[in-house]
C-alpha positions as CSV (number, residue, x, y, z in Angstrom):
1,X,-84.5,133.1,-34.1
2,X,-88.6,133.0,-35.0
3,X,-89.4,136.9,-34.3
4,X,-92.1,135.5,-32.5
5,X,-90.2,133.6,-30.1
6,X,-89.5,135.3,-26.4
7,X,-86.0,136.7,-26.6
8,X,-84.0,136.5,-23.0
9,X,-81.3,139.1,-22.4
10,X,-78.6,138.1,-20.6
11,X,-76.3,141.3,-18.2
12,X,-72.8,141.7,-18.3
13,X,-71.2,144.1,-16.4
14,X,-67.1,144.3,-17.3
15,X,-64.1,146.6,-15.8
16,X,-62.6,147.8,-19.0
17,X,-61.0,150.8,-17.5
18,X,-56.8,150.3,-19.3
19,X,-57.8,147.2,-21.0
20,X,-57.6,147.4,-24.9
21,X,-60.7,146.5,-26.7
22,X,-61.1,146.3,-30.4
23,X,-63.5,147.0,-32.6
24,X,-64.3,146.0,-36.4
25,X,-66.3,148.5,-37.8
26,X,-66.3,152.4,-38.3
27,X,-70.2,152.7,-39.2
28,X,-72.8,154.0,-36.7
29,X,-72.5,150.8,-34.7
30,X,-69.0,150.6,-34.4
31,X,-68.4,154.3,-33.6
32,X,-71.1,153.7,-30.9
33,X,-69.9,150.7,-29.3
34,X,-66.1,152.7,-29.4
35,X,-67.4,155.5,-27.8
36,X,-68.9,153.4,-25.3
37,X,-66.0,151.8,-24.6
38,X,-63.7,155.1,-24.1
39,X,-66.0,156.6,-22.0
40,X,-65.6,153.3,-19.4
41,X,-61.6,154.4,-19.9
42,X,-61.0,151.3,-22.5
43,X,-58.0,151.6,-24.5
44,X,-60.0,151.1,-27.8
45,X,-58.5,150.4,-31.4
46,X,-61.3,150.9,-34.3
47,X,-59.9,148.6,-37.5
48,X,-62.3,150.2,-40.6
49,X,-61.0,151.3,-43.8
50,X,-63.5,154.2,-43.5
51,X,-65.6,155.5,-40.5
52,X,-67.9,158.2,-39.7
53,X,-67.3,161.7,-39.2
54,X,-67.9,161.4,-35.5
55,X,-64.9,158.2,-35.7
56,X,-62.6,160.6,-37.2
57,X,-63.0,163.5,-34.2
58,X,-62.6,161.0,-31.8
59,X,-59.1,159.4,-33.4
60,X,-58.3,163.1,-33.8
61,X,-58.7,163.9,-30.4
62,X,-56.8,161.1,-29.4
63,X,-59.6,159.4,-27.4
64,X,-59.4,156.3,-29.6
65,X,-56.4,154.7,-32.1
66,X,-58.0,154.1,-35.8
67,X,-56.9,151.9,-37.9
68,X,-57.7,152.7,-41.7
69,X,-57.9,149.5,-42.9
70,X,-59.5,146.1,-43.4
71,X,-59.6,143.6,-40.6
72,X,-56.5,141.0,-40.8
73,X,-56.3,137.7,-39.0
74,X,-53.9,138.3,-35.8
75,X,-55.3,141.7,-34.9
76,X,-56.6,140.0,-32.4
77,X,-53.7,139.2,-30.5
């Protein structure tokens, strides 16, 4: 997209209070669209072979499952 083109946003509002949600991605991103996710009572999985420190209090504290590796095809499903 040109940079000076108009951008329009779209909303979405979702219930993911029990649903698992995955995430690719332990970096600042990833950990902040985790955290996010958690605190609307998602059952969130991070897949990252390494994450920041804040990822790593979280899985510690049980408020999200991390998964220290690479992405593989089917984790997903």
């Amino acid at each position: 997209m040109d940079p000076t083109e108009t951008r329009t946003w779209y909303p979405i509002m979702l219930d993911v209070a029990g649903k698992r949600c995955v995430v690719v991605g332990g970096g600042p991103v990833g950990f902040r669209r985790a955290a996010g996710l958690a605190e609307c009572g998602a059952d969130v999985v991070v897949i990252s072979p390494d994450g920041v420190p804040e990822l790593a209090a979280a899985a510690e504290r049980r408020e999200l499952t991390w998964h220290r590796r690479r992405y593989r095809t089917g984790d997903l499903a």
